[in-house]
C-alpha positions, 0 to 999 in steps of 0.5 A: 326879416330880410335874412331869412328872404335872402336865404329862400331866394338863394335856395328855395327847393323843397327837400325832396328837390335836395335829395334828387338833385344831389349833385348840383350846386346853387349859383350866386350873383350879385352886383352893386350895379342895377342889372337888367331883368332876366327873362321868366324862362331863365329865372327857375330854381333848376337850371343846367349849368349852360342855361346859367353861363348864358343868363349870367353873360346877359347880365354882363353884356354891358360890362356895369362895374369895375371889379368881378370877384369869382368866389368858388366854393368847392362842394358846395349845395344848396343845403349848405345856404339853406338851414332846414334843421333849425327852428326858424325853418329857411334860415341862412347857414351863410348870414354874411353872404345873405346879408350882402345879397339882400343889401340895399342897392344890390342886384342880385340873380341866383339859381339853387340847382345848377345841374353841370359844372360851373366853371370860373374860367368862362366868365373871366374870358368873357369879362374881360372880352366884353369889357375890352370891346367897350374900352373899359378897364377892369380887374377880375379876382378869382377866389377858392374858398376852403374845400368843404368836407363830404356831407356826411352824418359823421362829418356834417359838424366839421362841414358846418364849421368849414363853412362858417368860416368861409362865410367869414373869409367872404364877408372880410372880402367884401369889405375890403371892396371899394365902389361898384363890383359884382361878386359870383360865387359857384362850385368850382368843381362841384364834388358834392358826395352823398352819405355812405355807411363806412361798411359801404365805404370799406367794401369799396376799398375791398373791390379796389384793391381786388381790381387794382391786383387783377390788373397787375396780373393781366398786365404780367400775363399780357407783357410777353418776354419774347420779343426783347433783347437778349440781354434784357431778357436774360441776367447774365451777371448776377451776384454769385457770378460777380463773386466767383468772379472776384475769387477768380482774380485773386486766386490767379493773382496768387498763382502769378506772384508764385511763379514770379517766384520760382522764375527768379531763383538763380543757381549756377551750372556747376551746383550739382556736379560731383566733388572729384578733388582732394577735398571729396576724398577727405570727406569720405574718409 
């Protein structure tokens, strides 16, 4: 069957390989053009992320199609293409992407390892240089598949099903494609993280916290008070000086107006002299 094939040639590491190399993640190519050989020397399963940028910039050296598609599929391993757990042993967990690799007329090139990161932007750059330097016109797409969860005992069904329907996303892309392309597919970043125990997980979260208050109390110690201004050093008007402020305001508000008051009483020079005439000398009598 060719499914089957096309998985193995996608990730055919052994296990052991899988476990050791957990932070690496496979890499794909394949073209509707016929794509020159590539050297022995650069056609193993584990390779370094710039030993991959080079065989693929030797593939492109000639600009053979029209149309790049640069897929990248975030956190992606070569567990993910490879099924080890199902009854036929090397079965693809991807069978849209396998089928179109092992297409007829297709060219392909893949690595299962790739230790490093595999960037998009490189081989946009490079494709369009190339290209531009041979007087051809082609249009290069950039891709981002759905971010795969952590591969994890836990999560490892959500994972499957993300994957799935990115599988399906991909194969509606392809077949939307008209005449000769050539589609890449990477881990771009690759953050493939190994299972953890989620007690593992919390004291993690312990020793951050700890961290992160250690810190702030370095960074209080550290941030001396001694060598800024006066007024950012100090807090002149707080709430209780801004209150008796206030209070302050209204008790000579007061004081004002009662001195207005007194100040405006009018009383004549003679109110207070003593009575001499007739009409005293009745009131006494």
């Amino acid at each position: 069957m060719q499914l089957p094939k096309a998985a193995t040639l996608l990730a055919c590491t052994a296990a052991v390989q899988v476990q050791a190399f957990s932070n690496s993640s496979p890499f794909v190519l394949f073209s509707t053009a016929s794509l020159p050989q590539i050297p022995e020397s650069a056609q193993g399963q584990l390779q370094t992320s710039a030993q991959v940028l080079a065989s693929a910039k030797q593939l492109l050296a000639s600009c053979p199609t029209e149309r790049y598609i640069l897929v990248s599929q975030p956190n992606l391993h070569a567990a993910d293409i490879r099924d080890d757990d199902g009854p036929d042993r090397g079965d693809c967990r991807m069978p849209f992407l396998c089928r179109a690799v092992a297409g007829e007329g297709i060219s392909h090139f893949s690595v299962a390892e790739v230790v490093g990161q595999v960037s998009g932007r490189p081989l946009d750059e490079f494709i369009k240089t190339v290209c531009a330097e041979k007087g051809k016109q082609v249009h290069v797409d950039r891709v981002e598949l759905k971010h795969l969860p952590p591969a994890s005992l836990i999560e490892g069904r959500d994972r499957r099903e993300v994957l799935e329907d990115n599988d399906f996303e991909l194969d509606r892309l392809l077949e939307t494609l008209d005449g000769d392309y050539t589609v890449f597919m990477f881990s771009d970043p690759n953050e493939f993280k190994a299972y953890e125990p989620e007690f593992i997980e919390a004291v993690h979260v312990d020793l951050k916290r700890w961290a992160e208050e250690d810190e702030m109390v370095a960074k209080r110690k550290s941030n001396s008070t001694s060598n800024l201004p006066l007024f950012e050093k100090y807090q002149f008007f707080t709430p209780g000086v801004f209150m008796s402020l206030f209070v302050l305001v209204i008790l000579l508000s007061i004081l004002a107006v009662g001195l207005k008051a007194l100040s405006s009483l009018e009383v004549s020079y003679g109110a207070f002299d003593k009575e001499m005439g007739p009409a005293a000398q009745k009131k006494q009598m």
